[in-house]
C-alpha positions as CSV (number, residue, x, y, z in Angstrom):
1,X,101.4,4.1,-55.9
2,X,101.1,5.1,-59.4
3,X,101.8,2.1,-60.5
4,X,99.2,0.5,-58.9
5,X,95.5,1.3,-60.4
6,X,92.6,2.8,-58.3
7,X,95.5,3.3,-55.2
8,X,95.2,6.8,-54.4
9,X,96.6,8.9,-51.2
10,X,94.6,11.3,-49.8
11,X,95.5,15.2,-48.5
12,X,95.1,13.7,-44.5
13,X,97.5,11.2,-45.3
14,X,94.9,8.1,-45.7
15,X,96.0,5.7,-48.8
16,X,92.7,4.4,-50.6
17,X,92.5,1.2,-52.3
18,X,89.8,1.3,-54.6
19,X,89.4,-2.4,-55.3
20,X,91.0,-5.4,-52.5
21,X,92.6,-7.7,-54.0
22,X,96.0,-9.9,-53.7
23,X,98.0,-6.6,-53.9
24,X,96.6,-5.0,-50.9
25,X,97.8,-7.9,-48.9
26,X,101.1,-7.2,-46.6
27,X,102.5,-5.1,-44.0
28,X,101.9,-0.8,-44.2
29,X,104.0,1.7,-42.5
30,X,103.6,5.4,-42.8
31,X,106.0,7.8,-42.2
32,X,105.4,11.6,-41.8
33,X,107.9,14.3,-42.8
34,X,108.3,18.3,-43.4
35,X,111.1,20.6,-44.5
36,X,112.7,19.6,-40.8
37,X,112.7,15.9,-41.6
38,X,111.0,13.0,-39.8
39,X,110.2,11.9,-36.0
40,X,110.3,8.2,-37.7
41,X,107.7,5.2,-38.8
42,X,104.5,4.3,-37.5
43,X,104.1,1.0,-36.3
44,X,102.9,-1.4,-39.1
45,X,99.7,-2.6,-39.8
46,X,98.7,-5.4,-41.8
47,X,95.8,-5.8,-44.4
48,X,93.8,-8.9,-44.5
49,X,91.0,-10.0,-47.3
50,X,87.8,-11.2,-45.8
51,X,85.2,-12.4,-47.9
52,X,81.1,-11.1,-47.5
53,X,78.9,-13.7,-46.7
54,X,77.2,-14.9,-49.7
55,X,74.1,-17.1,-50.4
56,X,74.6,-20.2,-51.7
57,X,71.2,-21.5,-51.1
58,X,68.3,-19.0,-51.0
59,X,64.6,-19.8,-50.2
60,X,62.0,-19.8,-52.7
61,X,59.8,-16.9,-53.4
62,X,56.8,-18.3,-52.0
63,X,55.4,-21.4,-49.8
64,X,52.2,-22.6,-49.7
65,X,51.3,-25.4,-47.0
66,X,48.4,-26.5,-45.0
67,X,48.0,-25.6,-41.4
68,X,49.3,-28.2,-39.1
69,X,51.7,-29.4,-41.5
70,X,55.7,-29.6,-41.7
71,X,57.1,-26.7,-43.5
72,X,61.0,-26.7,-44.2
73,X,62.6,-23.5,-46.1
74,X,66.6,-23.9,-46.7
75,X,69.1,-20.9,-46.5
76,X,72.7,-21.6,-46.6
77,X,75.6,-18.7,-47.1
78,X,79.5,-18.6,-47.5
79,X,81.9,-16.2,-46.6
80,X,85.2,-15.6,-44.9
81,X,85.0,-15.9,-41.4
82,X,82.0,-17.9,-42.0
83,X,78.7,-15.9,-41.6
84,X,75.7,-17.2,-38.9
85,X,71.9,-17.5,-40.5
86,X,69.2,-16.0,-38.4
87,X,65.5,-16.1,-39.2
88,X,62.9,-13.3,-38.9
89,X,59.5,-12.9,-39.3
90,X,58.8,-9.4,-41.0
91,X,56.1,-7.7,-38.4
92,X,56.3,-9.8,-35.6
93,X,57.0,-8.8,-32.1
94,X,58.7,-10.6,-29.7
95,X,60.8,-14.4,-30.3
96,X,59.6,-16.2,-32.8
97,X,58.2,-19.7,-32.4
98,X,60.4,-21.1,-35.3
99,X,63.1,-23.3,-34.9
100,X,66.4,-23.7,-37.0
101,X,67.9,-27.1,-38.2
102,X,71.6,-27.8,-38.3
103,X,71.7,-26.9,-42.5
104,X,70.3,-23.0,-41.0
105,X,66.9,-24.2,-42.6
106,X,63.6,-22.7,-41.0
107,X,61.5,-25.1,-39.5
108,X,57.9,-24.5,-38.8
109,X,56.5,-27.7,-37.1
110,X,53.6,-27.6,-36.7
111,X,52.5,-24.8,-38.8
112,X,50.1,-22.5,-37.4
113,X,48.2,-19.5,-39.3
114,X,50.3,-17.0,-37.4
115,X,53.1,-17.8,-39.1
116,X,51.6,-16.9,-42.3
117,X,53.4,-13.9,-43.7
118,X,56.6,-12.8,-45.0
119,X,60.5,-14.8,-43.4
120,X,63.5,-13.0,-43.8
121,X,66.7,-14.8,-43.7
122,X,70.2,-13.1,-42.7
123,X,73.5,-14.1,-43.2
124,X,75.9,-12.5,-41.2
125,X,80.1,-12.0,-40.3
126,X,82.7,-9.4,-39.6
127,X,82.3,-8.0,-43.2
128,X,78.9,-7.7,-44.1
129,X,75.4,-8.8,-43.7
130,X,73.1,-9.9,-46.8
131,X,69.3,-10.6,-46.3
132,X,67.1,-12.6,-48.7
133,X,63.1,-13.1,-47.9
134,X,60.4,-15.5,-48.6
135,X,56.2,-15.5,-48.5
136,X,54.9,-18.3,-46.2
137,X,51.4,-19.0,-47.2
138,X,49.6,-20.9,-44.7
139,X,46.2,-23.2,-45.8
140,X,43.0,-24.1,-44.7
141,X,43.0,-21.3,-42.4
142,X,40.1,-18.7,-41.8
143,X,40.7,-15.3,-43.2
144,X,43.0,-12.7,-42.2
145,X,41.9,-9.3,-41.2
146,X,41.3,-6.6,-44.1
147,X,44.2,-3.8,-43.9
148,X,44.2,0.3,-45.2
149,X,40.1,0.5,-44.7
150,X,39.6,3.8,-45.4
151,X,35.9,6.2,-45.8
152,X,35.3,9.1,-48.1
153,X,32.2,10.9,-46.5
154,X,29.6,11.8,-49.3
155,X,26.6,13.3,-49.1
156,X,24.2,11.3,-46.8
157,X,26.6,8.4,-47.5
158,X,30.4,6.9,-47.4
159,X,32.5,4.8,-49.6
160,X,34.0,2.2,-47.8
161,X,37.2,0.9,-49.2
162,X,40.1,-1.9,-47.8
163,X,42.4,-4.2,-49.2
164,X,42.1,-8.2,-48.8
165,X,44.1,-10.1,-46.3
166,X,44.8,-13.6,-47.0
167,X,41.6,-15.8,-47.7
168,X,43.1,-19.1,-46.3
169,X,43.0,-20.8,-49.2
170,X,39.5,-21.1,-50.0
171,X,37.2,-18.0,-51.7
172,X,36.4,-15.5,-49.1
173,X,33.1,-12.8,-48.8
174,X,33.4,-9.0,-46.6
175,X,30.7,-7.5,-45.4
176,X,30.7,-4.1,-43.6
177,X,29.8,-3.2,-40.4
178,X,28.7,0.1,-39.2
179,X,26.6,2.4,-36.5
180,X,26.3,6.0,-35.2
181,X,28.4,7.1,-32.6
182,X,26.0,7.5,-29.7
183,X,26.6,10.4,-27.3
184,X,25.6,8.1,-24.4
185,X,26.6,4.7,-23.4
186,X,26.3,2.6,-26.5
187,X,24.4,-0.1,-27.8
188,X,25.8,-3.8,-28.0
189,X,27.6,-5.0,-31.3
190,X,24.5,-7.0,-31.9
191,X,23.1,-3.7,-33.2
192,X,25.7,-2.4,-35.8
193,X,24.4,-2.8,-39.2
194,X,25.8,-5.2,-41.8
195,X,26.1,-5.0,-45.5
196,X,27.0,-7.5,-47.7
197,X,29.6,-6.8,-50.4
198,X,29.4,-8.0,-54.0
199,X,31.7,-11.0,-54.9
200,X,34.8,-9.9,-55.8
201,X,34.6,-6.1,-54.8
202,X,36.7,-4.1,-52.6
203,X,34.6,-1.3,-51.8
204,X,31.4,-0.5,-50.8
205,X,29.0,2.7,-51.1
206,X,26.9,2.7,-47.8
207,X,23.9,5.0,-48.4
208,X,21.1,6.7,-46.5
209,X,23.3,7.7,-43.7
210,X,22.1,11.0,-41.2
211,X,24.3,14.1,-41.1
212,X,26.3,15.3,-39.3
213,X,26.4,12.4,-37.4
214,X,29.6,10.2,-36.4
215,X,29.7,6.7,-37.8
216,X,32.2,3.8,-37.3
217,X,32.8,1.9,-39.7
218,X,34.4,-2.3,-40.0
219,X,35.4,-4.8,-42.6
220,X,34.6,-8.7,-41.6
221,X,35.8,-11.3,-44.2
222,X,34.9,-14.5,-44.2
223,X,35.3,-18.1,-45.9
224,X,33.9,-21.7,-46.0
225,X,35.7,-22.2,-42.4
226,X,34.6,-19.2,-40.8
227,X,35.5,-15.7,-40.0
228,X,38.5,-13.9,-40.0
229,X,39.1,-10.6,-37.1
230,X,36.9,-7.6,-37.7
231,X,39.4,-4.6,-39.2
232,X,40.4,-1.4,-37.0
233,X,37.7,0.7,-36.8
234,X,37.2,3.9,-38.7
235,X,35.5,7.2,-37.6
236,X,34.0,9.6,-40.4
237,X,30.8,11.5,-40.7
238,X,28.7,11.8,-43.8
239,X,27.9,15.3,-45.6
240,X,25.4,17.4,-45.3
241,X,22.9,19.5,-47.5
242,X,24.6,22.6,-47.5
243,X,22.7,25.6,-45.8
244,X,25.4,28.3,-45.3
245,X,28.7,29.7,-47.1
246,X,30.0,29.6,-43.1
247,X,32.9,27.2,-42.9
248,X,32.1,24.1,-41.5
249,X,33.5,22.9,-38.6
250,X,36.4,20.2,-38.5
251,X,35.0,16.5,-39.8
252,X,34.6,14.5,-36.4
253,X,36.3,12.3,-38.0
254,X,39.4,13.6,-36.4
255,X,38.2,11.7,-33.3
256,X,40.7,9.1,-32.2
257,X,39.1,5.2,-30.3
258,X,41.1,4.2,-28.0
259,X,39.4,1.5,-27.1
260,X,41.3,-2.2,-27.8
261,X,38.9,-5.5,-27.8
262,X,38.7,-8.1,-24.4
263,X,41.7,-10.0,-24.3
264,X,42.5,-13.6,-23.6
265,X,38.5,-15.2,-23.9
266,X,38.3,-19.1,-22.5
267,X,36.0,-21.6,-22.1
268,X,36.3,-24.5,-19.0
269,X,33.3,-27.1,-18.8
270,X,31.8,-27.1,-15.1
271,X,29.0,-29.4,-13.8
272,X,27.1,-25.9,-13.5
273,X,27.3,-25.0,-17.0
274,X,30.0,-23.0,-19.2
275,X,32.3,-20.6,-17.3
276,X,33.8,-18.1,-19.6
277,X,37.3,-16.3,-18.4
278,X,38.5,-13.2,-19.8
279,X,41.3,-10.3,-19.4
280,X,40.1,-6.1,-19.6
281,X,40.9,-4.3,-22.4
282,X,44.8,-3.3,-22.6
283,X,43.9,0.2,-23.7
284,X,40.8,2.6,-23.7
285,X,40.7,6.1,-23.9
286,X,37.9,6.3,-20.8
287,X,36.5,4.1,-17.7
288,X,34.9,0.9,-18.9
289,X,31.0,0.7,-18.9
290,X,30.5,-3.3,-19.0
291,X,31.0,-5.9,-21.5
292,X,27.8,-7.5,-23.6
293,X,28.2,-11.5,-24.6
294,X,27.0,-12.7,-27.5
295,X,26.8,-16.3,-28.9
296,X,25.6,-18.1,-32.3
297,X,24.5,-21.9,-32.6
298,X,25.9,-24.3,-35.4
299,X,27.2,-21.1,-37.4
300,X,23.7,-19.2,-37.4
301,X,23.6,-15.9,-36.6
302,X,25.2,-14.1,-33.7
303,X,23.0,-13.1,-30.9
304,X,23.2,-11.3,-27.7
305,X,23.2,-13.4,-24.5
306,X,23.8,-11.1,-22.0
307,X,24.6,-7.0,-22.6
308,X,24.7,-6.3,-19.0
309,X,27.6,-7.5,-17.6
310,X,29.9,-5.0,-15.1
311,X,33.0,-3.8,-16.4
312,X,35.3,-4.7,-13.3
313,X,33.8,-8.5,-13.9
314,X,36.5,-11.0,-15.5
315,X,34.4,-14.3,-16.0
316,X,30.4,-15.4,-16.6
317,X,28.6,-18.6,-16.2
318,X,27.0,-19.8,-19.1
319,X,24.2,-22.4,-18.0
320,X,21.4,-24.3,-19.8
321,X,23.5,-24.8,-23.4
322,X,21.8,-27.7,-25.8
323,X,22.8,-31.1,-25.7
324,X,24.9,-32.3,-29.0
325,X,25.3,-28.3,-30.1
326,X,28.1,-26.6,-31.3
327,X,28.3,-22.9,-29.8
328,X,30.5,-20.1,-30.4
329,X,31.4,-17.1,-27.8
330,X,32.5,-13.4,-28.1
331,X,33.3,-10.2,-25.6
332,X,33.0,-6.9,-27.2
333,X,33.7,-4.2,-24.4
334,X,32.2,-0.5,-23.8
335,X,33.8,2.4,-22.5
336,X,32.4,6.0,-23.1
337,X,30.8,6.6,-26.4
338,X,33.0,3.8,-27.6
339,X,32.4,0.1,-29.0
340,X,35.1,-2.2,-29.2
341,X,36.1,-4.7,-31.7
342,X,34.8,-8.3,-30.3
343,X,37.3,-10.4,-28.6
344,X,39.0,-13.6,-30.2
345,X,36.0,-16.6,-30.7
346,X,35.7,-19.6,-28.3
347,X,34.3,-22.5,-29.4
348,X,32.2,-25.0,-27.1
349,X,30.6,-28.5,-28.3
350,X,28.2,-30.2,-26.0
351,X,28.2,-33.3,-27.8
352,X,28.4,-36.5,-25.8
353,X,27.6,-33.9,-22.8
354,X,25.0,-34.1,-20.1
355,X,21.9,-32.0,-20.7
356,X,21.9,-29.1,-18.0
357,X,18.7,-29.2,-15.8
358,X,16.0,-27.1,-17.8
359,X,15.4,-24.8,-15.1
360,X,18.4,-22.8,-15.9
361,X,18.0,-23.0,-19.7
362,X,18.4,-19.8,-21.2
363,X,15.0,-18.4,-23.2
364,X,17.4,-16.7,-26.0
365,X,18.0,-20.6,-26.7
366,X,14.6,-21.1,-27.8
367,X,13.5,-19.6,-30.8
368,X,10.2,-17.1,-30.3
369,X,7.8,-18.6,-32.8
370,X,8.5,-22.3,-31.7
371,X,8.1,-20.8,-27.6
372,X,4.7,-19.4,-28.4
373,X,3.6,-22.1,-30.4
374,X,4.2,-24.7,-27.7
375,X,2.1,-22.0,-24.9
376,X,-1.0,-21.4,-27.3
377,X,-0.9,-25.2,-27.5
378,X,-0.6,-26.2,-23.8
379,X,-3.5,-23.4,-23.5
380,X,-5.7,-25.0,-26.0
381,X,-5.3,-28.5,-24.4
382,X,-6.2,-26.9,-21.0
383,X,-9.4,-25.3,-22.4
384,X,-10.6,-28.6,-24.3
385,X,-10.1,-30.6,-20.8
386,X,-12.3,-28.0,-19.0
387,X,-14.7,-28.0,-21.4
388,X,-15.1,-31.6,-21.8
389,X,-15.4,-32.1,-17.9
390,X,-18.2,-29.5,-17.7
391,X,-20.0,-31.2,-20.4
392,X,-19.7,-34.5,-18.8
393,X,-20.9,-33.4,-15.3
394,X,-24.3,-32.0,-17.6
395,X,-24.9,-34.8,-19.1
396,X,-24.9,-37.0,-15.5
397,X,-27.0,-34.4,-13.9
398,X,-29.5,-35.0,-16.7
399,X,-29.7,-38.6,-16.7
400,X,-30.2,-38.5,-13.2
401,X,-33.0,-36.5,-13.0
402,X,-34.6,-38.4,-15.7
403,X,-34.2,-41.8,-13.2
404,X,-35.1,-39.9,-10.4
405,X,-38.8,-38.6,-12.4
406,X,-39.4,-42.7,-13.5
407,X,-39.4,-43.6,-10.5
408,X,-41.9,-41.2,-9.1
409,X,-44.5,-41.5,-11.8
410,X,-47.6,-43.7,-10.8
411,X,-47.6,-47.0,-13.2
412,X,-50.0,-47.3,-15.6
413,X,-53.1,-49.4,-15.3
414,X,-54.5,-51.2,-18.1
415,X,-58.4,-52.9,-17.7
416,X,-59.8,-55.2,-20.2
């Protein structure tokens, strides 16, 4: 073994070959032995050279394509046996929807925004296995959800800070959402407050908050397309003047939701109006109070349509939409002192649809100002008729008492 370099044998017995190559190949016997002599050889064992896969192809850094599209990424590998290329998408849970073409190239037909993210690809035998990885940018997509929001409580205030998820391809806005954490059941989402963030900025100093008091806190981006999933929501509470040298008492901030969104939201067209299909939370911490609806028109502003709706209820009847509208629908659920974060967005457009029979048109439809204008109106007509018919029966009466008075009066007699 001397003669050969990096071979080595080891106090157990083992003989270690530092680097395989051609002269490792063969058959090995060992053969134990003392001052006594030997019980004889072992039975040989032969040494083979296998080669680790290799990559012979690897993927691009990064991909960009639009949604909807064909997007093919190559991988190809060598080795001896030959290795098997597998595909994985880093995060995901569960199969993946991707298929693999007969070159071991991943195929993502048609490309969805899901897919967006980072693809690993693994080449694999009896030797070894060797990964390489690639970024899958998927456009024309709304934005992805803000990750790592985090709040550092100030006094009477809290700095609000996140980092980006992919904008879709086009230039996305955040604003922040926020509300105190009511000891009773809470109000509907409708009545969080939201702030708009400066272009560009990543963090946001919300001010003239009350202390001592729990606030959650959310992130919402948004682009030319629409809006992306509201972030996880964040718990902290704002500081206080301080009064005493008494040590104050651990930040609520340490209180855990448990609350997950409504899961599952549809929309199916009836001759009654739209009936809107949902599935419970999958987690929260306590029994759940009721769900609130809310709905915006032609990308206005969201509204509530109904906050009232019983938590063991799956599905509500939306009547009395606007003919050649385009409406969108959300869930957010409540349980405890708990808001969740609204369900995924349904879109309904009623054009080319029958108008629904007025009588079950929804007020919330029609804006305030235009309702009252239209009643002082009607009122105003009603009052001008009245008053017009009472003046007309006046004037008759007069006239006929004037007729009636001729004709009694004596005529009068002129003499020469």
């Amino acid at each position: 073994l001397s003669q050969l370099p990096g071979w080595s044998v080891r106090p157990d017995g083992s003989i270690v070959i530092a680097t395989g190559n051609d002269d490792a190949l063969g058959l090995y016997r060992c053969t134990p032995y003392n001052s006594y002599g030997t019980a004889g050889e072992s039975r040989p064992t032969r040494v083979l050279l296998k080669d680790p896969p290799a990559f012979t192809v690897r993927p691009k850094e990064e991909y960009f394509q639009e949604v909807g599209r064909e997007l093919v990424i190559p991988c190809a590998a060598h080795g001896d046996p030959p290795p098997t290329i597998t595909w994985l998408k880093v995060g995901s849970v569960g199969k993946s929807s991707a298929q693999v073409d007969g070159n071991s190239s991943l195929v993502l037909r048609p490309l969805i925004k899901e897919q967006h993210g980072v693809w690993e690809c693994t080449a694999t035998n009896q030797v070894a296995s060797v990964t390489t990885a690639t970024s899958v940018h998927v456009l024309g997509t709304s934005p992805h959800a803000v990750t790592n929001v985090s709040v550092l409580p100030l006094l009477l205030a809290a700095n609000v800070s996140w980092e980006p998820g992919f904008d879709g391809g086009y230039f996305q806005r955040f604003s922040v959402w926020y509300t105190p954490l009511a000891r009773y059941p809470p109000r509907a989402h409708h009545d969080w407050v939201s702030l708009s963030v400066p272009a560009g900025a990543q963090h946001l100093l919300v001010e003239n908050l009350q202390p001592d008091t729990s606030y959650q806190f959310s992130v919402l981006a948004q682009n030319k397309l629409g809006s992306g999933p509201f972030s996880q929501i964040v718990t902290s509470v704002p500081r206080g003047f301080p009064v005493t040298t008494v040590p104050a008492e651990p930040p609520a901030m340490t209180v855990h939701v448990f609350l997950s969104p409504p899961r599952a939201l549809t929309a199916n067209e009836t001759v009654r109006g739209v009936l809107l299909r949902w599935d419970p939370p999958a987690r929260a911490s306590v029994a759940l109070s009721g769900y609130a609806l809310e709905l915006r028109q032609d990308k206005g502003g969201w509204e509530v349509l109904e906050r009232s709706i019983p938590g063991t209820d799956t599905q509500v009847l939306v009547p009395g939409l606007i003919k050649d509208a385009f409406y969108e629908f959300r869930l957010v659920a409540f349980a405890g002192s708990y808001i969740s974060d609204p369900s995924n967005t349904v879109n309904v457009s009623t054009a080319g649809m029958e108008v629904y029979p007025s009588r079950t048109q929804l007020p919330e439809l029609l804006p305030q100002p235009v309702l009252a204008g239209v009643i002082g109106g009607i009122c105003f007509l009603s009052v001008a008729v009245i008053f017009s018919t009472m003046a007309a029966c006046i004037m008759n009466r007069r006239r006929a008492a004037r007729v009636r008075k001729r004709h009694q009066d004596p005529p009068l007699v002129f003499s020469p």
